[in-house]
Residue, then its C-alpha position, 0 to 999 in steps of 0.5 A: x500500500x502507499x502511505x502519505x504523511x502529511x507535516x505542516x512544519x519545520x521542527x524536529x521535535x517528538x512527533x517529526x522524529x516519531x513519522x521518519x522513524x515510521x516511514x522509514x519502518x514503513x519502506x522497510x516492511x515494503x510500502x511506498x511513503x510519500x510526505x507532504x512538507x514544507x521545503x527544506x524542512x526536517x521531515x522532508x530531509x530526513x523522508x527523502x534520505x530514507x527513500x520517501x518521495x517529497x512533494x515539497x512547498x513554500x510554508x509562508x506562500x502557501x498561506x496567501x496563495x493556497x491555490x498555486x500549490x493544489x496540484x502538487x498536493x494532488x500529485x502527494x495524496x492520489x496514489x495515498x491509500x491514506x494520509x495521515x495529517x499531523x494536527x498543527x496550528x492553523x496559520x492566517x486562514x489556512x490549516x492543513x487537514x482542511x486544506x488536505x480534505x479540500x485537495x482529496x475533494x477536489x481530485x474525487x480521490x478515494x485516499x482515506x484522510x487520518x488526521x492525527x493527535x495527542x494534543x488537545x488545544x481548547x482552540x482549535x476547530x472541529x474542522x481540524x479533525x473532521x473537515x469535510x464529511x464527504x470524503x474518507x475520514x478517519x482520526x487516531x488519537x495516540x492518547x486515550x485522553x484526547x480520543x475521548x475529548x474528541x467524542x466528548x467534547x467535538x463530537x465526532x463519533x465514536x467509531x471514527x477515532x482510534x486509539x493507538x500509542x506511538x510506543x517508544x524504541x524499547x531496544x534503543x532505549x536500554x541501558x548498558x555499561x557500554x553507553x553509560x562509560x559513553x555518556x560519562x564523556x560526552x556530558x561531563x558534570x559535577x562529581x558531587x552532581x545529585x539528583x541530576x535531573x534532565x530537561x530534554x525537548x523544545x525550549x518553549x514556554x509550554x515546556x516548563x523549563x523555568x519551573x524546572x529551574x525555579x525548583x532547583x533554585x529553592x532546593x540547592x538553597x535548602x536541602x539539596x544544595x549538590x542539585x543539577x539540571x541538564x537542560x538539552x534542547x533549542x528553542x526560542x527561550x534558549x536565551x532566556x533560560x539562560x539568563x535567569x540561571x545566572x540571575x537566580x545564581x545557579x550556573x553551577x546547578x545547571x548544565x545547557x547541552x543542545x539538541x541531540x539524535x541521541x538522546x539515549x545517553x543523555x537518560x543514562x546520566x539522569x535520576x530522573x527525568x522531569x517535564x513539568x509541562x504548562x499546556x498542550x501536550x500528548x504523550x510526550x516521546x521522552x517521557x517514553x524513551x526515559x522510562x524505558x531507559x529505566x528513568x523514574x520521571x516527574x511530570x505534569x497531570x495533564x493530557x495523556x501523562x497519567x496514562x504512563x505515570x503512575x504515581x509512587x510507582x514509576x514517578x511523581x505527577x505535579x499540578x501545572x506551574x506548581x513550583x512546590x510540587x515539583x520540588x516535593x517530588x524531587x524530594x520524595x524521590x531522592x530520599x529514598x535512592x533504592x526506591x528511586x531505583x525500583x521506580x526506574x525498573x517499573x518504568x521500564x517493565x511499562x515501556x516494555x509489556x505496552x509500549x514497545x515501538x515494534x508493535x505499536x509501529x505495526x499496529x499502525x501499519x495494520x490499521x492502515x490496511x483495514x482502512x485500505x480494505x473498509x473504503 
């Protein structure tokens, strides 16, 4: 079958790794892949050097002059048995499941449009998930959260949203000897470092990061003064991270790395992995890849989170923007290093019993193919 993923963005975060690694096991198992990108963006990259073929446009242009480019996302999605569309934010009057259902409308295709999400935005249309009723449509939800959201509070039936988690690289993501001598070189840290916490992902203000260093701010003041944050990313807050280290005078508590492939050696100089997340999340992929990399992790109550986190057996859920309770969960987790440890196998035995990417990736692929033979 062919399979077209469709990404109306240039980041290279969680869910863009998530669909070249998808394409690339895809191609593996014999499909062909097309992607629908903006040029030069990471997605349209990575898909081509994985032997995707692009069908590529101007981000900005294709705001203000949408009808220039039909054709060529005509060209992308007929030969698509299904296109499978991120939800991103709509830009001016354009939003690209709309604009991928107007496409397969206009051509009389037969592709199965799949818009997909984790994310629930309270802003966002009904459109974006359904936009038009006269083609093939079907929307996967990689949350439980958000499928019933998108019955409960959008509307649309039951019968049309599938549940199906992303799963993570269980054998990637294992920790051994080997790697943690590896890390121990490539991300030096204080030899007093303790609990070393991580950071890893977008540096945006949805992220938290400024909690995470707020916490430590108060803890290596008080009852954890040999406290460090990695904080491993880009983003537009960079800078600002940046300064209010130094302003809250914790530059040796804190350690900047940037944006990594390799974010498994990252997890091997972690206690724990902290996300606490402000809004707009799924199921975050590192929160994923550190549990399975035996990582206890700290992070928001919100959206798809809890469906992973269980808390006093593999980690610690706080409200949003609480600094105080990020705090007590370092804590709590660092009073006890045994339980600390015991957290983390927990973590991994969930990544490995529910979530290993090998079947998650063929549970997609498979689905694909009952849409194929329902329309």
């Amino acid at each position: 079958m062919q399979i077209c993923f469709i990404e109306d963005t240039h980041l290279r975060g969680g869910t863009q790794i998530w669909v070249t690694e998808a394409a690339k096991v895809f191609i593996d198992h014999g499909e062909q892949v097309n992607v629908i990108a903006p040029e030069k963006s990471y997605v349209a990259e990575k898909c081509k050097s994985l032997g995707a073929k692009a069908y590529t446009y101007d981000w900005e242009d294709i705001t203000e002059n949408g009808e220039k480019y039909k054709q060529h996302w005509i060209d992308g999605l007929k030969n698509s048995d299904v296109a499978v569309c991120t939800v991103h934010p709509p830009r001016n009057n354009f939003h690209c499941s709309i604009y991928a259902a107007e496409c397969i409308k206009e051509a009389n295709l037969n592709t199965v449009l799949v818009p997909k999400t984790g994310t629930i935005v309270p802003e966002y249309l009904r459109e974006f998930y359904c936009p038009d009723p006269n083609i093939n449509l079907c929307v996967i939800s990689i949350t439980d959260f958000t499928r019933r959201y998108l019955v409960d509070h959008y509307r649309i039936p039951e019968e049309m949203v599938k549940l199906i988690y992303q799963g993570t690289e269980v054998d990637r993501f294992t920790s051994s000897e080997e790697t943690k001598k590896e890390a121990a070189e490539r991300y030096p840290l204080p030899d007093n470092a303790g609990p070393v916490l991580g950071s890893v992902g977008s540096f945006e203000e949805r992220k938290g990061q400024i909690i995470l260093l707020k916490a430590v701010k108060e803890l290596a003041e008080t009852t954890l003064p040999n406290v460090h944050a990695m904080l491993v990313g880009e983003g537009p807050d960079e800078e600002m991270l940046k300064a209010k280290t130094k302003e809250f005078g914790i530059e040796k508590n804190v350690s900047f790395f940037p944006f990594t492939s390799e974010p498994n050696y990252i997890f091997e100089r972690l206690d724990a992995l902290t996300l606490p997340s402000l809004y707009k999340e799924g199921l975050p992929n590192v929160l994923l890849e550190a549990m399975s990399m035996s990582v206890p992790c700290i992070s928001t109550d919100i959206a798809g989170i809890p469906e992973i986190i269980y808390p006093e057996e593999n980690g610690y859920l706080i409200k949003p923007g609480s600094v105080n309770d990020l705090k007590d969960a370092i804590e709590k987790l660092w009073k006890n290093k045994d339980n600390c440890k015991l957290m983390g196998r927990k973590a991994r035995t969930l990544m490995e019993e529910k979530f290993d990417k090998k079947q998650q990736f063929m549970e997609f692929l498979n689905f694909f193919k009952e849409l194929k033979q329902t329309y």
